[in-house]
Backbone as a chain_set.jsonl record, in Angstrom:
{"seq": "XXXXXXXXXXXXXXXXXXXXXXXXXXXXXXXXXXXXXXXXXXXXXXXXXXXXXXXXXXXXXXXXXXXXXXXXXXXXXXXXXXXXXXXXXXXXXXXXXXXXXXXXXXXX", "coords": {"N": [[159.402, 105.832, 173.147], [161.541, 104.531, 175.391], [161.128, 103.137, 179.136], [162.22, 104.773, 181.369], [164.229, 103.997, 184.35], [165.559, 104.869, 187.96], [167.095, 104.11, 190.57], [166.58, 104.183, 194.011], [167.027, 104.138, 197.189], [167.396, 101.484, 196.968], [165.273, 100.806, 195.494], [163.471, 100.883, 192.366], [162.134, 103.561, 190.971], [160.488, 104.961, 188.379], [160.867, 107.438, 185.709], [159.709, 110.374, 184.476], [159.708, 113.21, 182.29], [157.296, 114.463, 181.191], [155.055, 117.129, 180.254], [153.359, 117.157, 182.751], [154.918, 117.101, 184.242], [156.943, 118.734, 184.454], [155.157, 121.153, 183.999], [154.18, 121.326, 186.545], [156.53, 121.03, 188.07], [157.572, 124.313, 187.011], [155.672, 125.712, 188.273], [155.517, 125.167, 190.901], [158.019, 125.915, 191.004], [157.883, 128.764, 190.611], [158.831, 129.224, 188.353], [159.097, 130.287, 184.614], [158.602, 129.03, 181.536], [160.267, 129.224, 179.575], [162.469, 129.81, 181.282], [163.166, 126.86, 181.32], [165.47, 126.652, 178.996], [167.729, 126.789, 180.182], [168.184, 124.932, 181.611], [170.535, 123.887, 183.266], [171.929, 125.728, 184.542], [170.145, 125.633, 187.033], [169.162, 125.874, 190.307], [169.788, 123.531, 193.642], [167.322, 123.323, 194.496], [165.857, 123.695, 192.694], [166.442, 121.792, 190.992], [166.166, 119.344, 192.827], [163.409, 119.639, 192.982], [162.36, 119.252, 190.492], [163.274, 116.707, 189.813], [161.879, 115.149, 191.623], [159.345, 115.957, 190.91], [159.308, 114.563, 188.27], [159.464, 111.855, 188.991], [157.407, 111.512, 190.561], [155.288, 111.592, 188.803], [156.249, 109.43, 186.942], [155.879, 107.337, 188.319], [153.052, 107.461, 188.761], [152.26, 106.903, 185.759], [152.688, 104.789, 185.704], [150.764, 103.423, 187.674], [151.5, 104.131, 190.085], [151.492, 105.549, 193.381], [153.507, 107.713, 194.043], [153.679, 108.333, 196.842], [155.021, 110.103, 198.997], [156.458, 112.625, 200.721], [158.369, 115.313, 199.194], [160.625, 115.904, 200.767], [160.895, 113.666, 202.133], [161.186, 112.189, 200.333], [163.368, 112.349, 199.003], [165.452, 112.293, 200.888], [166.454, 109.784, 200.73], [167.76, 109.54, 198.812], [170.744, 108.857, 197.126], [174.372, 109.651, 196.831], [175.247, 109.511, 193.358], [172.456, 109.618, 192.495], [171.391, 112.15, 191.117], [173.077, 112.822, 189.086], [172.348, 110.535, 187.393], [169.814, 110.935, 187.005], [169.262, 113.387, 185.919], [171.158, 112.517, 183.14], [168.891, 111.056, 182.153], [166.853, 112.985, 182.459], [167.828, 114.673, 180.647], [167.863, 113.325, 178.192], [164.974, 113.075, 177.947], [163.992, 115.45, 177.516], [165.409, 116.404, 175.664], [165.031, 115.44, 173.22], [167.256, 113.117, 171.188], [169.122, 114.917, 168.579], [167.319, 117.229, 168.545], [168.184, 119.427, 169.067], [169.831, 120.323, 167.28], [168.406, 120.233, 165.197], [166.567, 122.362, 165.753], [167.656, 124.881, 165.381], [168.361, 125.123, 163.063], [167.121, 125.063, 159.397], [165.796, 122.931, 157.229], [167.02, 121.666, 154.177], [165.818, 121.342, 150.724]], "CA": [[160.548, 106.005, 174.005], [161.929, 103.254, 176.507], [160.583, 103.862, 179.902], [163.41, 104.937, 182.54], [163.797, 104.283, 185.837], [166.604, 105.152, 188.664], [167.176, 103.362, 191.886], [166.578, 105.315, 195.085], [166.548, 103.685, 198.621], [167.024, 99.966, 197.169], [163.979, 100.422, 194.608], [163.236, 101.665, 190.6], [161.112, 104.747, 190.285], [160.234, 105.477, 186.916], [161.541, 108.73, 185.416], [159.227, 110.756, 183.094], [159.94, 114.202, 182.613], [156.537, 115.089, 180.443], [154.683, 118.243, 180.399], [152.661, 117.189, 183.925], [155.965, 117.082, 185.389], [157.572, 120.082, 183.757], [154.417, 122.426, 184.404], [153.67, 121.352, 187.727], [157.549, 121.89, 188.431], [157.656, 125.492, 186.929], [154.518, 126.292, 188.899], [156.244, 125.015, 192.412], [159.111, 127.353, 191.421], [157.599, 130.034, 190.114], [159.726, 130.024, 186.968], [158.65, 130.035, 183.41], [158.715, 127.812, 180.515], [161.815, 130.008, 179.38], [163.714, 129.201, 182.041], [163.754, 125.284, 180.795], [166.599, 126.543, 178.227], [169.02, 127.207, 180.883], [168.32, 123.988, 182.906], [172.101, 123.166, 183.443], [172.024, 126.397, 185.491], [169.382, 125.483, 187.898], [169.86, 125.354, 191.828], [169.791, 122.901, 194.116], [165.933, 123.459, 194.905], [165.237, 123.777, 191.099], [166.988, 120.382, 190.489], [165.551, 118.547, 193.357], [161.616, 119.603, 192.386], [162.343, 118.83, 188.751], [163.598, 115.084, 190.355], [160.552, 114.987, 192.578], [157.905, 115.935, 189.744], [159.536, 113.44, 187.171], [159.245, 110.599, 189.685], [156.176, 111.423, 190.771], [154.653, 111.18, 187.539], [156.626, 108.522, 186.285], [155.284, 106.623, 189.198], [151.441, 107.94, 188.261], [152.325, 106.621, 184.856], [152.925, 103.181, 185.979], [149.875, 103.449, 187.932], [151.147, 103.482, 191.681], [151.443, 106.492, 194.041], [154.927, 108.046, 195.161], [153.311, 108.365, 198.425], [155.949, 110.664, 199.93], [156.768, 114.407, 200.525], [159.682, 115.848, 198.52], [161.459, 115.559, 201.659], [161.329, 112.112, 202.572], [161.541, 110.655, 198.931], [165.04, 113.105, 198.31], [165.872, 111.777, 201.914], [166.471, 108.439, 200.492], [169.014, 109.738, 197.79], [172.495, 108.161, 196.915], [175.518, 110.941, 195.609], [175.139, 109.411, 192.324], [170.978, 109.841, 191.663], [170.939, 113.777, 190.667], [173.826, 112.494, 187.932], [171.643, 110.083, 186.815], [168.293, 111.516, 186.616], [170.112, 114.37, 184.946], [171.116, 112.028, 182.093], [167.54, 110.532, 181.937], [166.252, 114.16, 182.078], [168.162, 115.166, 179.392], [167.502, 112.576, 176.959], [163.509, 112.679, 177.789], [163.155, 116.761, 177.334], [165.835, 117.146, 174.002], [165.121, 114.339, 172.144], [168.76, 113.142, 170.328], [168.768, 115.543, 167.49], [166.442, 118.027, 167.927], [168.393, 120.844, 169.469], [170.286, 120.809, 166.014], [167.461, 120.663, 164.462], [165.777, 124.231, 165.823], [168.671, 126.466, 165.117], [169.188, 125.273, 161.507], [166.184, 124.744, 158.587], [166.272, 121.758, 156.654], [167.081, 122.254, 152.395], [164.992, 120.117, 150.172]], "C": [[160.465, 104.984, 175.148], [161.43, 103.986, 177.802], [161.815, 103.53, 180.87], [163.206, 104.772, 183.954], [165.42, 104.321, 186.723], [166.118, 104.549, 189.843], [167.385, 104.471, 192.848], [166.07, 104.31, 196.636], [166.457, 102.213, 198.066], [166.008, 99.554, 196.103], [163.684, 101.229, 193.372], [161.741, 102.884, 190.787], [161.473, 105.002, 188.926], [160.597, 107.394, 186.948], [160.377, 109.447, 184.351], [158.977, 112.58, 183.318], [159.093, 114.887, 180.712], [156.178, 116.502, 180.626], [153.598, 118.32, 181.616], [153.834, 117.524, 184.437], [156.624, 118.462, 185.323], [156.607, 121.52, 184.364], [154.077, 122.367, 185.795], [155.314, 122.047, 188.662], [157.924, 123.129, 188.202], [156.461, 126.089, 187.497], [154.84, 126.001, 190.457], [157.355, 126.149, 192.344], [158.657, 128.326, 191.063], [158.564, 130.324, 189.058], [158.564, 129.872, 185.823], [159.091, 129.42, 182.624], [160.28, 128.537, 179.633], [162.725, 129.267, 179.627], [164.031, 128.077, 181.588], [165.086, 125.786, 179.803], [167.767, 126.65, 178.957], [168.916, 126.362, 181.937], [169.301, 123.745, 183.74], [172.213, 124.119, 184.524], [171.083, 126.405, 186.944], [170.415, 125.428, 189.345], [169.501, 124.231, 192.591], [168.346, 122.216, 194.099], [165.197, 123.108, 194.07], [164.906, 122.412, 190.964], [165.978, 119.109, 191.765], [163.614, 118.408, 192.885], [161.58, 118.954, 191.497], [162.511, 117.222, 189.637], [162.168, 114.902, 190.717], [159.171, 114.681, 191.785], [158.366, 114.951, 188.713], [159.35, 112.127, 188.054], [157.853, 110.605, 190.145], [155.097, 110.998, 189.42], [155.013, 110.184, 186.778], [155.943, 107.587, 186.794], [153.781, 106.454, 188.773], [151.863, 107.067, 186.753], [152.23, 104.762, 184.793], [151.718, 102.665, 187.515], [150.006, 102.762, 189.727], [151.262, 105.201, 191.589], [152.691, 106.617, 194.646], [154.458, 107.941, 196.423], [153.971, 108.927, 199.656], [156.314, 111.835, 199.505], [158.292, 114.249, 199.589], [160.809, 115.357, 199.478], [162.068, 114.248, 202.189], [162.045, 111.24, 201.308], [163.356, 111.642, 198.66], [166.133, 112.851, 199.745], [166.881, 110.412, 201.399], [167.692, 108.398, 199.384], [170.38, 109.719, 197.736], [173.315, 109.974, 196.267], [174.954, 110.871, 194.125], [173.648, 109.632, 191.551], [170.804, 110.804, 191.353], [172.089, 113.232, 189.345], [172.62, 111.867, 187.133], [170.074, 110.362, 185.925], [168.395, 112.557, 185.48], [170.586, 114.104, 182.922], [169.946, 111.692, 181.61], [166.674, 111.838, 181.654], [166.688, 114.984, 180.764], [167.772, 114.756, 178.144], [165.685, 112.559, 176.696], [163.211, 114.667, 177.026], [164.38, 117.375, 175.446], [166.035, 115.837, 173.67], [166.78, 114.396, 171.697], [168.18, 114.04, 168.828], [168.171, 116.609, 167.665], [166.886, 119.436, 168.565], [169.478, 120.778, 168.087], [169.465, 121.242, 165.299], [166.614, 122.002, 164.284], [166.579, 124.882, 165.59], [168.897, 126.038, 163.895], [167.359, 124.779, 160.426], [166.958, 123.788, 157.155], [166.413, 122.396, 154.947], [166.391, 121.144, 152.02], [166.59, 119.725, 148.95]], "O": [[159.416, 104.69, 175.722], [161.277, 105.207, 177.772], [162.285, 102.417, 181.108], [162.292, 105.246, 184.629], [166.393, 103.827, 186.152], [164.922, 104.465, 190.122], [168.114, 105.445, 192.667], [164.933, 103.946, 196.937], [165.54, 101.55, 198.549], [165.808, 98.383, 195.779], [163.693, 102.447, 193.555], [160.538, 102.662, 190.656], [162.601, 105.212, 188.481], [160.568, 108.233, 187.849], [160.267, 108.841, 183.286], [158.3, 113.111, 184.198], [159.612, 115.371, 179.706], [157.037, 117.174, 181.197], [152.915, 119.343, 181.665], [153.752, 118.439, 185.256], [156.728, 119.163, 186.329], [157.038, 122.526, 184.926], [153.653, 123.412, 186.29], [155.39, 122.98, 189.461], [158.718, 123.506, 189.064], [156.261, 127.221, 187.055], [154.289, 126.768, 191.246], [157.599, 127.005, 193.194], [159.482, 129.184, 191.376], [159.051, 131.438, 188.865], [157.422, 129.459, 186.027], [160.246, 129.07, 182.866], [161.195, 127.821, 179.225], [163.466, 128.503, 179.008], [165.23, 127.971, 181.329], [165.973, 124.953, 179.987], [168.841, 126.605, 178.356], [169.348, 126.669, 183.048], [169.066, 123.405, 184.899], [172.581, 123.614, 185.584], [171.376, 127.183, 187.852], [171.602, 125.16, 189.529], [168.534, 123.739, 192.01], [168.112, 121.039, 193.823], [164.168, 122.448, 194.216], [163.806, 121.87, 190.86], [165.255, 118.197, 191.362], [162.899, 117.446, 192.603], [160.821, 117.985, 191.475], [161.44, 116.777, 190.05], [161.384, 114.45, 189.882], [158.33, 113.786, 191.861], [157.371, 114.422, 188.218], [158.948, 111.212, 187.335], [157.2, 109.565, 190.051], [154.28, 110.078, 189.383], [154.24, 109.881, 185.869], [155.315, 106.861, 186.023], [153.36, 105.34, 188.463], [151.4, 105.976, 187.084], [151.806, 103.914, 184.008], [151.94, 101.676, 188.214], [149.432, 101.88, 190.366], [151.205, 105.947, 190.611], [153.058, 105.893, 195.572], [155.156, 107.223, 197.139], [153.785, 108.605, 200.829], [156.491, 112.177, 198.335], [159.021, 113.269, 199.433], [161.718, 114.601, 199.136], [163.202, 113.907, 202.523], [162.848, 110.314, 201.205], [164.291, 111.15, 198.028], [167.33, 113.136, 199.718], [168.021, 110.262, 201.839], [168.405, 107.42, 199.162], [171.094, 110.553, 198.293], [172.907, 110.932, 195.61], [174.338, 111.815, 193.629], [173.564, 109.788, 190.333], [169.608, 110.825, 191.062], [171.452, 113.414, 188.308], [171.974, 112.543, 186.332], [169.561, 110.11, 184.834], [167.778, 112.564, 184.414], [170.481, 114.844, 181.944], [169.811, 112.035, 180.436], [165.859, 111.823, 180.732], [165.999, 115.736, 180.075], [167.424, 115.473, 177.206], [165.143, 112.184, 175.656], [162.347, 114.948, 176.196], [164.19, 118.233, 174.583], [167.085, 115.213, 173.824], [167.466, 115.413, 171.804], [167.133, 113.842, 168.212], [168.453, 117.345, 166.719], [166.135, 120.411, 168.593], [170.094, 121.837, 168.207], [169.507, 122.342, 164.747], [166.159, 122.544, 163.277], [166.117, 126.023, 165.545], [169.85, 126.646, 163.408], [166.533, 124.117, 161.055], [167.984, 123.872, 156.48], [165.927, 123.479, 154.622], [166.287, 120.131, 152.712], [166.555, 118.768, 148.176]]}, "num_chains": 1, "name": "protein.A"}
């Protein structure tokens, strides 16, 4: 998979919305791995962590250091970067295809 990144404050953070980012964000909210099926419904708080932990780790991935609270780095945020990330989050946690794929079994 291509590696994503979104502009924030002038500069590309990487996007990666693995299972560091995912468990560390359902362990800041106190949700459960459940909850991920009903992302679209998230709140504000939800949505910003989830942002926060995918950049952070995307960042770790590409071997620098966000180096900034939740607060400061979501400080720095345009209207349009929760759209974006949103698309990038979507495409990294349901693969194209594979939410057809679990509700139906393949025929030989």
């Amino acid at each position: 998979m291509a590696r994503k990144f979104i502009e924030i404050g002038g500069k590309p953070y990487r996007v990666e919305a693995n299972w560091n980012a995912i468990s560390e964000f359902l362990d800041d909210r106190g949700k459960k791995l459940s909850d991920m099926e009903h992302f679209q419904d998230f709140n504000t708080g939800d949505l910003n962590t989830l942002l926060y932990r995918s950049v952070e780790e995307g960042e770790r991935l590409e071997g620098r250091d966000l180096g900034m609270t939740k607060k400061d780095f979501l400080a720095l945020m345009g209207a349009g970067t929760l759209i974006e990330f949103l698309t990038i989050f979507t495409k990294q946690y349901v693969p194209e295809g594979e939410s057809e794929e679990a509700g139906s079994e393949k025929k030989a």
